[in-house]
KEDO-133552 format. One line per field, with one value per residue (C-alpha): residue in three letters; chain; x, y, z; residue number from 1. Coordinates in steps of 0.25 Angstrom, whole numbers, plus 2048, in hexadecimal, padded with zeros to 3 digits. Layout:
<rs>
code <- [ALA ...]
unit <- [A ...]
c1 <- [X ...]
c2 <- [Y ...]
c3 <- [Z ...]
pos <- [NUM ...]
</rs>
This chain:
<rs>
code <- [UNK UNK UNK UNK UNK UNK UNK UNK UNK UNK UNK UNK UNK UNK UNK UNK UNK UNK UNK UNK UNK UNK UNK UNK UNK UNK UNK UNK UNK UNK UNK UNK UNK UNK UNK UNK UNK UNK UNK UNK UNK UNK UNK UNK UNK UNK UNK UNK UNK UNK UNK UNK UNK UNK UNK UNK UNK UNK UNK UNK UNK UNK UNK UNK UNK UNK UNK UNK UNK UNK UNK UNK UNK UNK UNK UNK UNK UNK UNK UNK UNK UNK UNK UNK UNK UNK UNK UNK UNK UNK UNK UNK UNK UNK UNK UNK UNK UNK UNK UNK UNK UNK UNK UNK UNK UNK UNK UNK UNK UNK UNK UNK UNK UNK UNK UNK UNK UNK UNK UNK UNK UNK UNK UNK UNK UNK UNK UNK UNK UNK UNK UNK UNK UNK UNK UNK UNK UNK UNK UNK UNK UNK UNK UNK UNK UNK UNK UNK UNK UNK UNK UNK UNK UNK UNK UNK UNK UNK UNK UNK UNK UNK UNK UNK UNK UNK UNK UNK UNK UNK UNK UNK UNK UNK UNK UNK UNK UNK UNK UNK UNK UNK UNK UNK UNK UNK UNK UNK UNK UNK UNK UNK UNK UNK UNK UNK UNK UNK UNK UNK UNK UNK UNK UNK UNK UNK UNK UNK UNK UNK UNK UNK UNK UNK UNK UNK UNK UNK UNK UNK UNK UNK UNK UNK UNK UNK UNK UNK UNK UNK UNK UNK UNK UNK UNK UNK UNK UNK UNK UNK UNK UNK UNK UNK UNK UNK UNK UNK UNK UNK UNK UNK UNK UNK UNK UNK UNK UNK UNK UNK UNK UNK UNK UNK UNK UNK UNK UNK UNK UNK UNK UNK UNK UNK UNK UNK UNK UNK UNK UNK UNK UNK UNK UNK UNK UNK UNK UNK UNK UNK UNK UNK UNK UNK UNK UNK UNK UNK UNK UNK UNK UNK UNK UNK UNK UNK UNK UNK UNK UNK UNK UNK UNK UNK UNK UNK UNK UNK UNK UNK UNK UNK UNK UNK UNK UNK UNK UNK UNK UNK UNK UNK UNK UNK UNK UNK UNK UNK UNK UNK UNK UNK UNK UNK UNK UNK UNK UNK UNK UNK UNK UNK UNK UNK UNK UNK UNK UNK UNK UNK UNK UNK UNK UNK UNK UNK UNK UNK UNK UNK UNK UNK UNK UNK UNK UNK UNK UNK UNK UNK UNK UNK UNK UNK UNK UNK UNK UNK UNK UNK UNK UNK UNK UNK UNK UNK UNK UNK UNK UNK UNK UNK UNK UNK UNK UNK UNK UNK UNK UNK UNK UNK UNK UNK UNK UNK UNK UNK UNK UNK UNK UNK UNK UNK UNK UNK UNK UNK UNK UNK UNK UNK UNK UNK UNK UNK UNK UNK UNK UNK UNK UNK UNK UNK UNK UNK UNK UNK UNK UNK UNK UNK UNK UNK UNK UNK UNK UNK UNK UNK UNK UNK UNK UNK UNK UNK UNK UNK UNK UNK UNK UNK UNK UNK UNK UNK UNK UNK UNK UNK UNK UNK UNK UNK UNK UNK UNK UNK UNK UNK UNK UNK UNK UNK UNK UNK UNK UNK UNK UNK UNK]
unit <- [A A A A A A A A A A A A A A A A A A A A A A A A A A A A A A A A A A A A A A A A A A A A A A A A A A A A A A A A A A A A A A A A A A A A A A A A A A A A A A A A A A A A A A A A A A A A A A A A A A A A A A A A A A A A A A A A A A A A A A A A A A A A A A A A A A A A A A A A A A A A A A A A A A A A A A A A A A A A A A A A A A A A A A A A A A A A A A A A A A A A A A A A A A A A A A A A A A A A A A A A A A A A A A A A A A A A A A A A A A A A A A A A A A A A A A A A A A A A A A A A A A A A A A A A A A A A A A A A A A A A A A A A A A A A A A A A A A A A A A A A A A A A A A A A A A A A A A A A A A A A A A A A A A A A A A A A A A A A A A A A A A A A A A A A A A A A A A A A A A A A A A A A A A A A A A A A A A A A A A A A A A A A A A A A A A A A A A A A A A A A A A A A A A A A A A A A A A A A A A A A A A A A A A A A A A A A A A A A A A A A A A A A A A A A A A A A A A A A A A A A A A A A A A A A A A A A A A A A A A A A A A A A A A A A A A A A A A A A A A A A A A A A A A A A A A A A A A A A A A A A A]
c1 <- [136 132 141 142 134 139 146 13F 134 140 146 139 13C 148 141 137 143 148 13C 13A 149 147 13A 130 128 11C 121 129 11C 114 120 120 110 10F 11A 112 105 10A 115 10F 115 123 12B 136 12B 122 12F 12F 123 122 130 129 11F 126 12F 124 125 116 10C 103 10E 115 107 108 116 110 104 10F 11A 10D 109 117 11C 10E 111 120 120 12F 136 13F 140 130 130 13C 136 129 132 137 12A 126 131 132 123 11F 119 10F 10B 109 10B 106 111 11D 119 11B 128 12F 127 12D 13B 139 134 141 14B 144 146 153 159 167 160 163 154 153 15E 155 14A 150 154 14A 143 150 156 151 149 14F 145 147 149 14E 14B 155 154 158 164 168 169 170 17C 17C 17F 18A 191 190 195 1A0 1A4 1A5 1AC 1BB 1BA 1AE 1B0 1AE 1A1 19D 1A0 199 18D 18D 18C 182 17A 17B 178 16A 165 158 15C 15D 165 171 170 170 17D 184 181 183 192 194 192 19B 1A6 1AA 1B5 1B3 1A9 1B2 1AB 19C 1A1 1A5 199 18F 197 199 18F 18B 198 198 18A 18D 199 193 188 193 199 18C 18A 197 196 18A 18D 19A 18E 188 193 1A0 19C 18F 192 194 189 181 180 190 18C 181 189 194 18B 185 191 197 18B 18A 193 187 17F 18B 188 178 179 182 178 16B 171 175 169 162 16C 167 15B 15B 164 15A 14F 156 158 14A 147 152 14B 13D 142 149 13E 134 13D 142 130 12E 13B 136 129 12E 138 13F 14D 156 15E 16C 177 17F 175 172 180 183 177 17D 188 188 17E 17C 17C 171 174 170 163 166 164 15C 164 173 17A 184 178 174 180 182 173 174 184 17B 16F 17B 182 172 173 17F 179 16E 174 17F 173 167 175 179 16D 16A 178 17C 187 188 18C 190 18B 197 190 19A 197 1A0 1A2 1AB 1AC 19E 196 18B 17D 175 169 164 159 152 156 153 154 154 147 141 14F 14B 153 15A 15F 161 16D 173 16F 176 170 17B 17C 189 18B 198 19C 19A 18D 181 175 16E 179 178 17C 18B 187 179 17C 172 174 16E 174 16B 167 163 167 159 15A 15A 15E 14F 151 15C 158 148 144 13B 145 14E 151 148 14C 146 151 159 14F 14A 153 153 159 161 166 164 16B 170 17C 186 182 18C 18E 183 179 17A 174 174 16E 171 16B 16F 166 165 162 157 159 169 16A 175 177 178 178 172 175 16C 171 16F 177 172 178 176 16E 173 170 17B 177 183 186 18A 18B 197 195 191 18B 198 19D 18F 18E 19E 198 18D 196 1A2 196 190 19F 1A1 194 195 19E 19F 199 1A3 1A1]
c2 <- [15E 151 14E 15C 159 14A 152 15B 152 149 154 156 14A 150 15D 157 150 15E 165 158 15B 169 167 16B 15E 162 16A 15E 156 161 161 152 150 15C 154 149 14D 155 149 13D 134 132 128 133 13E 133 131 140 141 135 13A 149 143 13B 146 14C 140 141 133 13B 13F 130 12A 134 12F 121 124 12B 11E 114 11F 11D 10E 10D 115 10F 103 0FF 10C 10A 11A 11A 10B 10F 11D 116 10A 117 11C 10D 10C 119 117 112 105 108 115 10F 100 0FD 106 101 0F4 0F9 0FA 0EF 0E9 0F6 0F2 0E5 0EC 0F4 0EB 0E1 0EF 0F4 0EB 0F5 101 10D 10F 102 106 112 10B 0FF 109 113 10D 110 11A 12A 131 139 144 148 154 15A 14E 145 13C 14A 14A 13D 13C 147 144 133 13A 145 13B 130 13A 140 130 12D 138 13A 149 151 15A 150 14D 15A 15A 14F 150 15E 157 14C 159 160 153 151 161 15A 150 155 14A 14E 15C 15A 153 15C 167 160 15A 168 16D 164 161 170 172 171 166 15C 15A 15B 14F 147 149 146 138 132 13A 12E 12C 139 138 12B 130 13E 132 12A 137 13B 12E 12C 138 134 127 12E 138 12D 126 12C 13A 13C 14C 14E 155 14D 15C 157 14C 154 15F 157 14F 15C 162 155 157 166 161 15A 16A 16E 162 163 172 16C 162 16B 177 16D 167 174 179 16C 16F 17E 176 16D 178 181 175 172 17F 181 173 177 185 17F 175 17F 187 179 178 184 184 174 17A 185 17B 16F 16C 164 15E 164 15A 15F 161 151 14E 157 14E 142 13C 136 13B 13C 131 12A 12B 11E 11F 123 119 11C 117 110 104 10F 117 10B 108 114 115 107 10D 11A 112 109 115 11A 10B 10E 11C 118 10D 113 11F 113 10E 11B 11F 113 115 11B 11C 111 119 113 11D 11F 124 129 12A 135 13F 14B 14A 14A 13E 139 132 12A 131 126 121 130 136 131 13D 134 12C 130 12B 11E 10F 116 10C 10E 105 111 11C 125 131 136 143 149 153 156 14B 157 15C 160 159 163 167 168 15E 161 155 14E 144 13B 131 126 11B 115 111 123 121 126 133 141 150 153 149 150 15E 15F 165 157 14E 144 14F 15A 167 16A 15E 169 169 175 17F 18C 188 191 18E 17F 17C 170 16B 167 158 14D 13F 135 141 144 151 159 165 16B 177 181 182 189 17F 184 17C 17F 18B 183 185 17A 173 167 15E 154 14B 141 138 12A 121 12C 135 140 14A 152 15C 167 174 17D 18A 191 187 18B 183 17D 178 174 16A 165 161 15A 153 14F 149 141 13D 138 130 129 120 11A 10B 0FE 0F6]
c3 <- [12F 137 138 140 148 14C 151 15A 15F 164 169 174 17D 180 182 18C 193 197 199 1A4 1A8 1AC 1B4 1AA 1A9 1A2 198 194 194 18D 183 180 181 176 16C 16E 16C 15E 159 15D 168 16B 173 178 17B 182 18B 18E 191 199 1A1 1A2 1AB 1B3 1B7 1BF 1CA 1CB 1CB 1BF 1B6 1B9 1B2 1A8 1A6 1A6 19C 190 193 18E 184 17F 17F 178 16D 16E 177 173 177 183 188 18B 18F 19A 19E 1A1 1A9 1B0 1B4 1B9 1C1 1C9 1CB 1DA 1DB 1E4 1DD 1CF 1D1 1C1 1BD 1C5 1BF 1B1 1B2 1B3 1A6 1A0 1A4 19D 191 191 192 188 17E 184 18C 18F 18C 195 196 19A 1A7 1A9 1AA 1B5 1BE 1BF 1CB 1D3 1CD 1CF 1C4 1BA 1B8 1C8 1CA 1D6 1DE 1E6 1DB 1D2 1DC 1DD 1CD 1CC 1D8 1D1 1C2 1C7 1D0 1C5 1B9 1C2 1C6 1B8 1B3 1B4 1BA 1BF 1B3 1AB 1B0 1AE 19F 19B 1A4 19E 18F 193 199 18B 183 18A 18D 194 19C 1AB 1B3 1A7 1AA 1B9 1B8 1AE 1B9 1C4 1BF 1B7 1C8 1CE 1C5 1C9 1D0 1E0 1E0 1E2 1F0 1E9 1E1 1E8 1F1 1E6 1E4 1F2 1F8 1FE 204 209 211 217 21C 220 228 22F 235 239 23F 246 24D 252 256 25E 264 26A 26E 273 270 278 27A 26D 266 25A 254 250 248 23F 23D 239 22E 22A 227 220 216 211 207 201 202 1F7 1EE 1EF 1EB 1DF 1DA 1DB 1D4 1CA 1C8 1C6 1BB 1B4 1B5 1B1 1A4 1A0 1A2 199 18F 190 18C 180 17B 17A 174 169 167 165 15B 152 152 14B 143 13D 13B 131 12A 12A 131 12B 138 13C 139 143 14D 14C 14A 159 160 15C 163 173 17D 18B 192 199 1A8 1B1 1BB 1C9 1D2 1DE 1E9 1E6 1EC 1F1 1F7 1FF 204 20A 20D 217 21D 221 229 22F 233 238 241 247 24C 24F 258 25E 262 268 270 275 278 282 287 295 29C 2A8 2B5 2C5 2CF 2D9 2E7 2F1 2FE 301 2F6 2F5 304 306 30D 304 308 301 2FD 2F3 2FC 2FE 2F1 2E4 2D8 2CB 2CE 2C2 2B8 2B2 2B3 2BF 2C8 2D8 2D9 2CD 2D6 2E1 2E9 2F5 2FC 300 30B 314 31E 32B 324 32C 32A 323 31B 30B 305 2FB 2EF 2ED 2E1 2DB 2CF 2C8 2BD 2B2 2A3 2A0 292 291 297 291 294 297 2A4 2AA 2A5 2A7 2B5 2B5 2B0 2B9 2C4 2C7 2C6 2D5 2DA 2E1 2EB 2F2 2ED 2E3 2D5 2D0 2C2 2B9 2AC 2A3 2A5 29A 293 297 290 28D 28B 29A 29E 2AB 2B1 2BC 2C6 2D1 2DD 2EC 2F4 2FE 30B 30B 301 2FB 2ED 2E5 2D8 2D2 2C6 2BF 2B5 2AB 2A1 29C 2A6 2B5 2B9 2C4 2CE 2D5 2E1 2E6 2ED 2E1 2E7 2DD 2D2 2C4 2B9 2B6 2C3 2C7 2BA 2BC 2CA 2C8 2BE 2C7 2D1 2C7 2C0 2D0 2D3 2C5 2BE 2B2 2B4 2B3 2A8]
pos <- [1 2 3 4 5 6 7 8 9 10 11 12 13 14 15 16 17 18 19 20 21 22 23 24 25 26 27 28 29 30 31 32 33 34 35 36 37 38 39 40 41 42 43 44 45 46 47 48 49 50 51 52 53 54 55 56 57 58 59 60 61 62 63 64 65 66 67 68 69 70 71 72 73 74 75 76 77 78 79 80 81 82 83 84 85 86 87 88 89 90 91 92 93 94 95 96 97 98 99 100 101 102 103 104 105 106 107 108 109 110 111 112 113 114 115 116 117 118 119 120 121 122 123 124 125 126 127 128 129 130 131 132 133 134 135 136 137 138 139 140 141 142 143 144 145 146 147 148 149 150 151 152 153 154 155 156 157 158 159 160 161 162 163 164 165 166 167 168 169 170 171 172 173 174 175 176 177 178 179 180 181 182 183 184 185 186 187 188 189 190 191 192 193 194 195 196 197 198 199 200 201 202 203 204 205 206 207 208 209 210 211 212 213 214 215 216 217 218 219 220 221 222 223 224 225 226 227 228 229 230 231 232 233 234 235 236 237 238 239 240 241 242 243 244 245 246 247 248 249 250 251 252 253 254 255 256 257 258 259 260 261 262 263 264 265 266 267 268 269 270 271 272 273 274 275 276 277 278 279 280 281 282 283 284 285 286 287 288 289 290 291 292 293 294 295 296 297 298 299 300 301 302 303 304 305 306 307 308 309 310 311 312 313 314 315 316 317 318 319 320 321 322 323 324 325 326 327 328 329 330 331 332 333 334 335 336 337 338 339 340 341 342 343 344 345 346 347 348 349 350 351 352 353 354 355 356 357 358 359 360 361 362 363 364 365 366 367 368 369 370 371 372 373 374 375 376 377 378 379 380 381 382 383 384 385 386 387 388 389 390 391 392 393 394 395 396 397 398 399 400 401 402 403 404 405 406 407 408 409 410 411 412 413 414 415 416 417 418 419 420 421 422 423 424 425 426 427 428 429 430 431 432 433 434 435 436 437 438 439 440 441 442 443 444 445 446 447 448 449 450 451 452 453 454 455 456 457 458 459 460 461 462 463 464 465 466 467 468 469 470 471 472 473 474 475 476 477 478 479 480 481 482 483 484 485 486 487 488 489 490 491 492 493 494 495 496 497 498 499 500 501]
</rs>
């Protein structure tokens, strides 16, 4: 009879383990605090307890945790699994929260390797202060142990199959232990046929989102560079869809882990079932152990799977190639944008077989365009050679050179920006639009106006880029849109050219 009781009250540790694995944290501690209070005190039910709390993640359950580890190593000071859950508990506690504690901890260490100095506990133990938590849930930290067991179980098994078979017998082996189940589900998942991609995503991930980062990044740079038309839209659509794999794999690994928990909830279940049951049967009469039963338990169990680390020398690696990539960016973006194209303003005297006059001394449109030079500057007139003297003029052309790499669209297209929108002078506007964006982030708008003194209909064009700033004047009585911008542009492409090095 105390054979059969011994037997099931070591069979509540592992009972409380599932009943934490499956998210039902005070059942587990109402569990092992019952056994307790009836047996007497137990190192394994102490651990279980102590792990039931710390499961919560809360300040309140991590002292609660910290009261039954010194309830424990009191009553067995030598044990190593209590002495290493408490070293845990030291270790994942913030200095600056709980500085007595943290302390603790590396006198527990000592303690530990004094008692078991190769000990797996011992391992556990060293690197829980960078290493995730194994009673996370569905955390990042959940996550990221479950992507470093399935991409370490696959990498050391000669087929994905393979893996699947014996994470699937770990699985089976230890019915509450959640970070097994998560990987039998989730190599079980991937090992099917078609995932091939999935795989290799979840073991050079890494690879894959550096590489998804320079793409990105090269395109930008050739956005800011030799591709200034291009639209930066290009750039995140590409890198958007480079990474929807990633969607596919996500949607893997979350419905994996929520099969395992579902696994370990219905274990938990089973376990307290046929816990109760053995109770009463004990109760009524003695068992005498099944041979058999011991003979199937014995034999090689799981194995212990090493702590996660928290961040890898690989991850760092990658971590300092993305914030060189972000330099370059960032660089190639500050030069850019204080870049402007350098410009020499040709001034014809005659043009197009018309006479120009100076008109720099008595007309002056860009007084309000900063670090604009006067020496950079040209204002002419151009009207027929036998014109009479009050006759319209054919061409007004006004231009300025300069450092503009500060300009923006809403100089160039704001009624109160560079150029007023009443420049035409007396006259009856009849239509004002935007037209199409040119190199450097130039930008241009243009109008068609009446003008009242001649009734001439004409047109004017304002533009901008960061190295000129323009103003064109013209008789434009059949031209659309269209032609009205290609003029404007012809005019500006024959005062301007590209300075000499």
């Amino acid at each position: 009879m105390n054979d059969n009781k011994n037997t099931m009250r070591d069979d509540v540790p592992g009972q409380v383990d599932m009943l934490v694995a499956a998210g039902r944290s005070a059942e587990a501690r109402a569990t092992a605090q019952s056994t307790l209070d009836a047996d007497g005190p137990d190192a394994g039910l102490l651990l279980a307890l102590a792990r039931a709390h710390m499961a919560e993640d809360d300040d309140d359950h991590d002292d609660a945790a910290e009261r039954v580890f010194r309830e424990g190593l009191e009553a067995f000071p030598d044990d190593i699994a209590l002495i290493a859950g408490y070293a845990e508990l030291c270790a994942r506690t913030d200095a600056m929260d709980r500085p007595g504690r943290h302390a603790r901890g590396p006198v527990l260490l000592a303690r530990l390797r004094e008692l078991a100095p190769h000990s797996v506990e011992l391992q556990r133990a060293e690197a829980a202060g960078s290493s995730v938590s194994t009673s996370a849930k569905n955390t990042a930290s959940a996550r990221r142990m479950q992507s470093f067991d399935t991409a370490r179980a696959f990498a050391d098994a000669p087929t994905p199959q393979a893996a699947a078979a014996q994470a699937a017998q770990w699985a089976a082996a230890a019915p509450h232990d959640l970070r097994l189940a998560v990987l039998a589900e989730t190599t079980g998942a991937l090992a099917a046929p078609g995932r091939t991609w999935s795989r290799l995503l979840l073991r050079r991930g890494l690879e894959y989102r550096f590489g998804i980062g320079a793409v990105v990044a090269l395109l930008v740079v050739l956005r800011l560079t030799v591709l200034p038309t291009v639209p930066y839209g290009v750039a995140t659509g590409v890198g958007l869809l480079m990474g929807l794999p990633f969607l596919g794999l996500r949607k893997h690994l979350r419905a994996s882990r929520e099969r395992a928990a579902e696994r370990i909830a219905a274990a938990a279940t089973v376990a307290a079932t046929a816990t109760a049951t053995a109770t009463a049967t004990a109760t009524a009469t003695e068992t005498v152990p099944d041979e058999e039963a011991t003979a199937a338990g014995e034999g090689f169990g799981p194995p212990e799977l090493p702590p996660v680390p928290r961040v890898t020398p690989r991850e760092y690696a990658f971590a300092g190639a993305g914030l060189a990539l972000l330099l370059v960016v960032g660089v190639t973006a500050y030069v850019s944008s204080l870049a402007y194209p350098r410009y020499d303003i040709v001034a014809h005297d005659t043009f197009r077989g018309l006479k120009g006059f100076d008109l720099q001394e008595e007309f002056d449109p860009f007084a309000a365009v900063p670090d604009t030079e006067r020496e950079g500057s040209t204002a002419r007139l151009y009207v027929a050679e036998d014109a009479a003297p009050d006759a319209a003029a054919e061409y007004l052309v006004a231009i300025t050179t300069g450092d503009f790499h500060d300009l923006r669209e809403s100089h160039v297209y704001d009624d109160n920006g560079l150029v007023p929108s009443d420049m035409a002078g007396a006259g009856t506007i009849h239509e004002t639009w935007r037209a199409e964006a040119g190199p450097y982030g130039s930008w241009m708008r243009c109008l068609r106006y009446t003008e009242v003194a001649t009734g001439t209909p004409r047109a004017m064009c304002v533009w901008a880029d960061k190295g000129s700033v323009g103003m064109v004047l013209f008789t434009a009585e059949d031209k659309d849109q269209a032609a009205v911008e290609e003029t404007a542009r012809s005019i500006g492409a024959d005062f301007l050219r590209p300075a000499a090095d």
